[in-house]
N, C-alpha and C positions, 0 to 999 in steps of 0.2 A: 194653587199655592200649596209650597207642601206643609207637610204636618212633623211639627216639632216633636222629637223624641220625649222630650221633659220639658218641666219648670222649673227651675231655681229660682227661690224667693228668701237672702239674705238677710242678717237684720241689722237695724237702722242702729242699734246703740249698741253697748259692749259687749262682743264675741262670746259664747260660752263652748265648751269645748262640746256640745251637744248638735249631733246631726239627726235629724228626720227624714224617713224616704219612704212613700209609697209605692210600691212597684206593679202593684196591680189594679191600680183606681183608674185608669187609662179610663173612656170611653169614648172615644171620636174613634172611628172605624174608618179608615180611607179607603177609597175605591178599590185601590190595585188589592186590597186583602178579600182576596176572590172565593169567599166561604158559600157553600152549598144548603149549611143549615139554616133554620129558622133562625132571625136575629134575635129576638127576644129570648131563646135558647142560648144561643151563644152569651147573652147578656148575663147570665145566671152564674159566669164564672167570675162578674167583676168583686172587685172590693167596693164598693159603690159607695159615693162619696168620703168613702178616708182622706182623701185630700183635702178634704172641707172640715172632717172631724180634726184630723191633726195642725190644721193653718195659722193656728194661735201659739203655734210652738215658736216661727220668729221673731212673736213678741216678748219672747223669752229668751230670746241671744240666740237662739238655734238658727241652723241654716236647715232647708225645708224644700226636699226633690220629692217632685212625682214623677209618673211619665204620665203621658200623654195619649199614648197607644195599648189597646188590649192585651189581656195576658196571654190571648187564645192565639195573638197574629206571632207573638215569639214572648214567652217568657223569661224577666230576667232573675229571676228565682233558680233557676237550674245555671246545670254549667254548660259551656258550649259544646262540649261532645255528648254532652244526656239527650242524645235526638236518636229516635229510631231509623233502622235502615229502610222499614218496609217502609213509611212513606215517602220516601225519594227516588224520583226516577232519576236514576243515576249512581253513580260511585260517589261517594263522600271522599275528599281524597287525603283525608287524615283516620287514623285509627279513633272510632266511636268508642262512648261507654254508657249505655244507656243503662240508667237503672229499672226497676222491676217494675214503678209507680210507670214511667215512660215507657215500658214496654204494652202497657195498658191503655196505653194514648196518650199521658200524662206529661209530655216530655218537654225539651225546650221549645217544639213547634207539636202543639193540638194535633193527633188523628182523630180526636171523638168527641163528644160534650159529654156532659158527667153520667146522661141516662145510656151513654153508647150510642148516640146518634154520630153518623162521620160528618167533620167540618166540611170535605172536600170532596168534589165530583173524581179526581183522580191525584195519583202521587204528584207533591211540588219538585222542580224540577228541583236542582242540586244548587242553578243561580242563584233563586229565587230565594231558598231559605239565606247562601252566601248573602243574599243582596239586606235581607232582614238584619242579619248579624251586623252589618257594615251602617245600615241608617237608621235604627233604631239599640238595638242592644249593646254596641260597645259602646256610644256617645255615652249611652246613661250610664254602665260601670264607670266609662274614663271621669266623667263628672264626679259621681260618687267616691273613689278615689282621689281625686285633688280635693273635695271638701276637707277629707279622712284627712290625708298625708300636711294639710296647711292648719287643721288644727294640733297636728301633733306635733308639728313646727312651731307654731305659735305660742301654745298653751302647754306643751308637753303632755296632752293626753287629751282623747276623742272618745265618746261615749254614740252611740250610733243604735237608736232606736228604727227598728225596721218594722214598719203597722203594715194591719192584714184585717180584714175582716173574719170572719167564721160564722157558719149556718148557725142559727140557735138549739136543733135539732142533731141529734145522728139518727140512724136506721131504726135503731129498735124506739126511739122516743122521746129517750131521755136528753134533760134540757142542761145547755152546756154552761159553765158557768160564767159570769159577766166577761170575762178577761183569763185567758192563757197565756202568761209567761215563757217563752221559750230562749235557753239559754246552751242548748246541745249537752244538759246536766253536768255544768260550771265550764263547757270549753271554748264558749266564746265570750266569755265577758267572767268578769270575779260576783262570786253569789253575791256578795256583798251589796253591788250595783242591783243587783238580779230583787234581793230584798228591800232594799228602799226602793224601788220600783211596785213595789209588792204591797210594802207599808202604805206608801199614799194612794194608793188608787183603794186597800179596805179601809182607811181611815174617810175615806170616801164615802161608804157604805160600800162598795162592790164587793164581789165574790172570784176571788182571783186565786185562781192555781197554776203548776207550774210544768212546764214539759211534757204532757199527755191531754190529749197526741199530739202537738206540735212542738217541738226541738227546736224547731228552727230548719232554714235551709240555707240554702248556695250563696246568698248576700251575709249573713250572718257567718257562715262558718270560713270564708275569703276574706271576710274585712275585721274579725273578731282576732280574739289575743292569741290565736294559732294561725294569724293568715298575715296582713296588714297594719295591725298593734292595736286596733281600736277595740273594745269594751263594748259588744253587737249584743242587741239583747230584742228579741224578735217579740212582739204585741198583736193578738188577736183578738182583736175585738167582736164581742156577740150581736149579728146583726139585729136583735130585737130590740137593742137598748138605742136604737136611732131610724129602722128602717123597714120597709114593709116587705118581708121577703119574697112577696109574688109579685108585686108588681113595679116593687125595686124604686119606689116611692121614699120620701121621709114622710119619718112616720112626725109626731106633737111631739115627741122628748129627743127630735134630733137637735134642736138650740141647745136644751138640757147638755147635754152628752159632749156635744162641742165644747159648752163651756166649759165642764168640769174637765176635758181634757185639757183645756189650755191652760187650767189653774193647777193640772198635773205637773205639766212643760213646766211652769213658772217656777213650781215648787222644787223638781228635781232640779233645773238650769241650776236656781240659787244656790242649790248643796252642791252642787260640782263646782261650782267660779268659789264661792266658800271653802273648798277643799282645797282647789289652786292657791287662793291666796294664804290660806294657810301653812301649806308646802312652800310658798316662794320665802313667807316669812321665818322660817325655820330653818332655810340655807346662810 
C-alpha cells in the first residue's frame, strides 16, 4: 500500500479563515527511501508529534495538513531548485539554486544528518529525487494552496500558521525560549497578526520571541502577503515543553501543551471570524 503524502482534517462547523500545517511531523518511512544512516539518527530531524500538538486547531474552524513522510526523504520547507548538485548522479535538467544551509547537506533532499553523518551509501539518481517531487512534495504544496486560495475566496482573507518544533538547546547551552515567532520581520504576514499571536501564547505564561533564528522559510515566504495573499506566520515550538529529546518520547506535560495549544487555535480562530464579521458589517 502506498503511503499518503498528508492529512487533511477539515472542520466540522463554521469555516475560519485559519490554516495549520505541519510540514515536518512526517514519521512513517517507506521502504523505497533507501537511507544508509542509523534510523534513530535520521529520527532526530523530525518535528515529533506536532501534528498531535496542533490537532485541536479544527476544533477551531481551521483546516489542519500534516504530511505524512519525513523531512529527511524531501523536504517541503525549501523550494524545488534548493537541492545540491553533488548529490545527484546525473544532470538536473533545470537551472538549481541552492542555498548556503543546503550546500551543507541541508537542502530539499538530505546529504547528511545534523552530526554530518551521510543519509546515503551513493548519490540519488536524478529519477529518484524527480519521482520524490511528483508523489510526495507537490501534492502537499498543491493542497496547501487550494486550502490558501478557497479561504481567500470564501472569507476574503487566510491566516496560515505553519508549526515546527525546535531543540530546547543551541551549541553553547543556552535554553531557547517557549516559542519563536517567525514572520521574515513583517514580510509575510502584518505584525499586527504576528502580535496577537504573541499576546496569547504570554498571556499563557510562555516566553515567546520573535524572528531569531527563525524567520521563517519556503511555506511561509510563497504563501504569505509577498507570494499567495495569505497572512504566514511560522511557530516553533520548544521541544521541552512536550517531549523527551533523546528518546523522542512524550514527555507528562505533552496533554498540558496540547491543550493549551488548542485554546490558542480557539482563541486566535475567534479574533479572525470576529474581524470578518466586523469588516462584512461595515461594507
Amino acid at each position: 500500500m502506498s503511503l499518503r503524502p498528508y492529512t487533511l482534517t477539515e472542520p466540522a462547523g463554521r469555516l475560519s479563515p485559519l490554516v495549520v500545517d505541519s510540514p515536518h511531523s512526517g514519521r512513517i518511512y517507506p521502504a523505497d527511501f533507501d537511507f544508509s544512516c542509523p534510523l534513530p539518527l535520521l529520527r532526530q530531524a523530525e518535528d515529533s508529534f506536532v501534528d498531535e500538538v496542533i490537532s485541536g486547531a479544527a476544533d477551531a474552524g481551521a483546516a489542519v495538513l500534516v504530511a505524512e513522510f519525513p523531512r529527511t526523504m524531501i523536504d517541503l520547507n525549501r523550494a524545488e531548485d534548493d537541492l545540491d548538485p553533488a548529490m545527484l548522479d546525473g544532470q538536473w535538467p533545470t537551472p538549481l539554486s541552492p542555498t548556503p544551509m543546503t550546500l551543507q547537506g541541508f537542502g530539499l533532499v538530505r546529504r547528511v544528518c545534523r552530526n554530518g553523518i551521510v543519509l546515503y551509501h551513493a548519490p540519488l539518481t536524478v529519477a529518484e529525487v524527480q519521482r520524490r517531487i511528483e508523489t510526495y512534495y507537490r501534492p502537499y504544496h498543491n493542497c496547501l494552496r487550494g486550502l490558501i486560495a478557497a479561504r481567500l475566496s470564501a472569507l476574503g482573507a487566510c491566516f496560515l500558521i505553519n508549526a515546527h518544533s525546535m531543540p530546547d538547546r543551541v551549541e553553547n547551552g543556552v535554553t531557547r525560549p517557549d516559542f519563536i515567532l517567525g514572520d521574515r520581520d513583517g514580510a509575510s504576514c502584518k505584525r499586527e497578526f504576528t502580535r496577537r499571536a504573541q499576546r496569547i501564547l504570554q498571556d499563557m505564561g510562555y516566553r515567546v520571541t520573535l524572528n531569531e533564528p527563525y524567520k521563517g522559510r519556503e511555506i511561509v515566504s510563497r504563501y504569505g502577503l509577498a507570494g499567495q495573499g495569505a497572512q504566514a506566520l511560522q511557530i516553533e515550538i520548544n521541544r521541552r515543553l512536550y517531549l523527551n529529546e533523546t528518546t523522542l518520547e512524550k514527555s507528562k506535560d505533552f496533554d498540558r501543551l496540547r491543550a493549551d495549544m488548542t485554546e490558542f487555535f480557539h482563541i486566535l480562530s475567534a479574533s479572525l471570524v470576529a474581524d470578518g464579521d466586523d469588516r462584512l458589517a461595515a461594507e
